[in-house]
Every structure is written in C-alpha cells, then in structure tokens.
C-alpha positions in Angstrom: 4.2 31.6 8.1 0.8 30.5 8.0 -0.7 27.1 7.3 3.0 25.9 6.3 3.6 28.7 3.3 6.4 31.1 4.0 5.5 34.7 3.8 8.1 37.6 2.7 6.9 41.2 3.5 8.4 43.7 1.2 8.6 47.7 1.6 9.6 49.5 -0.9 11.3 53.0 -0.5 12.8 54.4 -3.4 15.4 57.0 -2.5 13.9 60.0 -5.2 10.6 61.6 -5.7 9.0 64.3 -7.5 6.1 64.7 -6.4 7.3 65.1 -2.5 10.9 65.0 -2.6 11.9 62.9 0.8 8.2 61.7 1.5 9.7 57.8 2.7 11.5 59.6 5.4 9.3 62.7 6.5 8.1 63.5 9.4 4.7 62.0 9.8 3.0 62.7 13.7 6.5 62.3 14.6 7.7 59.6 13.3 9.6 58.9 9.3 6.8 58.1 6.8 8.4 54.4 6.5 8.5 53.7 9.8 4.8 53.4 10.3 4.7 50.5 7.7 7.6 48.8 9.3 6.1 48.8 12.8 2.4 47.6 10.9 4.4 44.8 9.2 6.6 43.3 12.3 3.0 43.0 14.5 2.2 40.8 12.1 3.1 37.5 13.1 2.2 35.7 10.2 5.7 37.4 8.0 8.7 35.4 8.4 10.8 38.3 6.9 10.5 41.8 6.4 12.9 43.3 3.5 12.8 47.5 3.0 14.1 47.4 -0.7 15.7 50.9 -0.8 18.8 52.2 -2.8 19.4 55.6 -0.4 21.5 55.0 2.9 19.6 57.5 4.2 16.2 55.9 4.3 18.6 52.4 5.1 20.0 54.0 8.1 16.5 54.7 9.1 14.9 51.5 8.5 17.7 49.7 10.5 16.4 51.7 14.2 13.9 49.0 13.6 14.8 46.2 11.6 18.2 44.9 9.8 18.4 46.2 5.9 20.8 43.3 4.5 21.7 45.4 0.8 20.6 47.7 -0.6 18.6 48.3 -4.2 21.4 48.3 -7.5 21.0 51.9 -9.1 19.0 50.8 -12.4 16.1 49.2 -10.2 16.0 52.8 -8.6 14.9 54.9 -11.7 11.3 56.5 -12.1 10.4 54.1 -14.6 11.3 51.2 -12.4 8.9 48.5 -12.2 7.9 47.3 -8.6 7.2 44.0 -10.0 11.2 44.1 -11.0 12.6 44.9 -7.7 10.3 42.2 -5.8 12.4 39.8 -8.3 15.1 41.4 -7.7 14.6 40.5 -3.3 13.2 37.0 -4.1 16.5 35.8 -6.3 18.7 37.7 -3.5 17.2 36.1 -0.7 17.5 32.5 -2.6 21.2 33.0 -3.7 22.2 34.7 -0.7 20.5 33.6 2.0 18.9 30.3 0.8 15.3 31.4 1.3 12.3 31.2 -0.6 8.8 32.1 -0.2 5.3 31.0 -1.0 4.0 34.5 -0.7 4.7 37.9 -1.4 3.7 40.6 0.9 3.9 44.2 -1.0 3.4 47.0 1.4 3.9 50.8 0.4 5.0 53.3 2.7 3.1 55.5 1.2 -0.2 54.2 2.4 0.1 54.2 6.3 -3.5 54.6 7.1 -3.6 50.4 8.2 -5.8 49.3 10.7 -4.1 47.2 13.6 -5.1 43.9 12.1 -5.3 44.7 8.1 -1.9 42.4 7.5 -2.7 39.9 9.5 -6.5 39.6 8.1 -5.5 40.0 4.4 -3.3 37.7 4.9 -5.4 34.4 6.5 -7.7 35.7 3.9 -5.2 34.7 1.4 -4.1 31.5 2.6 -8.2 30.6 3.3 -8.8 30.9 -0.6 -5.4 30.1 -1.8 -6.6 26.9 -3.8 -8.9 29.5 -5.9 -6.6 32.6 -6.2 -3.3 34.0 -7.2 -3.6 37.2 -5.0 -5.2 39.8 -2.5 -5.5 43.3 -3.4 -6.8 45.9 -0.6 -9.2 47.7 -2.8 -11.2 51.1 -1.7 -14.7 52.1 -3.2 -14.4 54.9 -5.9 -16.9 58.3 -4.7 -17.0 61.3 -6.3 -14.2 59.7 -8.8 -16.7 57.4 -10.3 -15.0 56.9 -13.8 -18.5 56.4 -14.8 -19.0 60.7 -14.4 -15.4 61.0 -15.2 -14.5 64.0 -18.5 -12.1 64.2 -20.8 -11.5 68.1 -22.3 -11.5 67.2 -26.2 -10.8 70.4 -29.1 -11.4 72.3 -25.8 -14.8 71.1 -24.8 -15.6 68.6 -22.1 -16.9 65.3 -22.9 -17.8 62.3 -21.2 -15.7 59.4 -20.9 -18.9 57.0 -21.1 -21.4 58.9 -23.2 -25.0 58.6 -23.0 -27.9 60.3 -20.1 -26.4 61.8 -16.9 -27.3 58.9 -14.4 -27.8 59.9 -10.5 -24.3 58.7 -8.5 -26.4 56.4 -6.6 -27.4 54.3 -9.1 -23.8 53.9 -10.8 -22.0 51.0 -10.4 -19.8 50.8 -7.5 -16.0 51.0 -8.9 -13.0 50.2 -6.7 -9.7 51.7 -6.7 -6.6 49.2 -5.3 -5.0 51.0 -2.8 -0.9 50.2 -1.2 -2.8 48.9 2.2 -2.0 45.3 0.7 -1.3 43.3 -2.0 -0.2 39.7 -1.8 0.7 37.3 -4.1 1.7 33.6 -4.6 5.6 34.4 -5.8 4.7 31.2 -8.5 2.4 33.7 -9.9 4.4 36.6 -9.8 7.1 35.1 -11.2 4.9 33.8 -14.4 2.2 36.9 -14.7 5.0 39.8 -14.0 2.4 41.7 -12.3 0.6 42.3 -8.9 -2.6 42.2 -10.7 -2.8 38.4 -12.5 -6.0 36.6 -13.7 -7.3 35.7 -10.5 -7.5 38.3 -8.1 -9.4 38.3 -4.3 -10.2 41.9 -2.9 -9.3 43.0 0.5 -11.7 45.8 0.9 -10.7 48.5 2.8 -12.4 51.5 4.6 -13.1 55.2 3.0 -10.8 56.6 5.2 -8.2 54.6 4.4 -8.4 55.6 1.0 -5.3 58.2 0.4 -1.7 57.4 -0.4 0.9 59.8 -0.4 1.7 61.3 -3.6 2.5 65.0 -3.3 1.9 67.5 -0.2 -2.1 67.4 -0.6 -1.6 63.4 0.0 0.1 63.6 2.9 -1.5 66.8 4.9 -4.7 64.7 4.4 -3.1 61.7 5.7 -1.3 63.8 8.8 -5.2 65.0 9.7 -6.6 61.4 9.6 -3.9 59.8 11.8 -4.4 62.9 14.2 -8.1 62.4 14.6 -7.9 58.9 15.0 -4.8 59.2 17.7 -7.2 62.0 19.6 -9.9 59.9 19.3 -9.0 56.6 20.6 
C-alpha cells in the first residue's frame, strides 16, 4: 500500500507458447524464468498481494515454492488470443467475490522481462502514486536504437520501401522513439476497468535502461537475456 491506495501485483504465466515452448518455467541462471519476477515483486513492500494468473499446474506448483497460488486461470482466458487486459479482470472480480478485496492499483509484471533493477517496482510505483492526480498509468518504456521506426522498410511488389518516405536523415538527428517494455506497467484499476487497456489517454513513462531492453520471446530473447544477467552477477 502506498499513500492509503491498495496495490495488487499480477504475473501472468500462460501455460503454452510458441515461440519457446515452457519459457515461464525454464531454467534461467538456475532458477524458473517466473521465479525471478516473483522474488522482484515480494521485495517490494509497497504490493499488498501478489497473484501469478496461470492455467498450468505445472507453472502453479512452481510458483507456490514461493508464494500461495489461490486458483487457477479458466481455460478460455488461456488461448493465444487471450487478452491480458481480460485476465487482470478476471483476478480483480475473483479477488472481490472471493476474497473481499479490491484495489486502487494494478501492478502488471511479465515474466518474460526479468532484467529489473533491485528498486524498479518500488520506484515505478511511488512514481505513480506522486502523479496520481494527473495520470491513469506508468509504463516502463525503453529508447528505440537501431529499430528507429523512423528508418524502418517495408518490402512492397518485391522492392524495399520506406515506411516514412522522404531524404535519408542521419540516426542522430531522428527523433527519439520508445518502445514499452514488461519491466512495469501500472494502472489505476478505475481506469482499467473503463479504458480496457494498459495503455489509456493518460500515460506517465517509467524509463528504463538499454540493457533492460529484451523480453523473452523465442530462444534469441532469452540467450540474450541469460548473458546479461551473467555479466551483471560476475560483475557485482
């Protein structure tokens, strides 16, 4: 809780994936892939609760080494088209009917984006709460590089084009573009609840470090993301 407005962290840790079958529970510098956003999320003592939203028993029987998983996910939240914004419903009407809870804010952390400084939940969130007259959320947000949609092609009748025609401009004088990473969003659940999405009108970034900017998607993702944790653990 911070500043008297209950905070509900949620993980979410769907059961099947394509693009790295298993990835929530994989072996990640010895540890399962969720387990490193659990332990980031319960040092963070401004999260009442802490709810992994998962349909597999698997990933469930994981989890629970660290913290209690009360139900799990019903199958049709658990499809690929399933939309996140439809399973953090899903928890917040549970947790009212069920447990008589509700919550002021909404905490969204994926698993797949592990590469969290010690104090990025904690910050994002007072961050949240200090502007919370003025906004309806915090996104962590990483600057664009060499993906500058600005120098971004499309292939067309099978020749390239640019997206944004017009004279090649040097990548130091294109605007800077920013890509919202899993590291953090946040979200009054008022606004959720009305906008239906993690990204509403008004929106506060979170920025968040280069190297922070990878999230596990396929095999590529995640050997990237193995290197970086080992270079920081050898380097500390």
């Amino acid at each position: 809780m911070i500043n008297g407005r209950s905070v509900l962290a949620i993980i979410p840790a769907r059961g099947g994936s394509k693009g790295l079958p298993g990835k929530n529970i994989k072996n990640l510098n010895g540890k399962p892939l969720i387990n490193w956003t659990i332990e980031q999320a319960l040092k963070c003592p401004l999260i009442d609760d802490i709810h992994v939203s998962t349909d597999s028993k698997e990933i469930s029987e994981i989890a629970q080494t660290l913290i209690p998983v009360d139900f799990l996910r019903p199958e049709y939240l658990s499809t690929d088209t399933t939309d996140v914004v439809d399973v953090a419903l899903y928890v917040l009407d549970y947790y009212e009917k069920n447990f008589n809870k509700t919550y002021d804010i909404l905490v969204l952390l994926e698993p797949t984006s592990p590469l969290r400084q010690a104090t990025d939940i904690s910050d994002a969130i007072k961050l949240f709460s200090d502007c919370y007259e003025k906004t309806d959320s915090v996104v962590s947000i990483g600057e664009i590089h060499l993906e500058n949609p600005f120098r971004a092609k499309i292939v067309k009748d099978n020749y390239i084009e640019s997206i944004f025609p017009g004279k090649h401009v040097p990548r130091q004088e294109l605007p800077k573009t920013y890509f919202p990473y899993g590291v953090f969003y946040g979200i009054k659940t008022s606004a959720l609840r009305e906008s239906r999405t993690f990204f509403p009108e008004k929106m506060t970034p979170y920025f968040i470090q280069r190297w922070q900017n990878f999230e596990i998607d396929d095999y590529t993702d995640f050997l990237c993301i193995e290197r970086i944790l080992q270079e920081r653990e050898n380097n500390k």
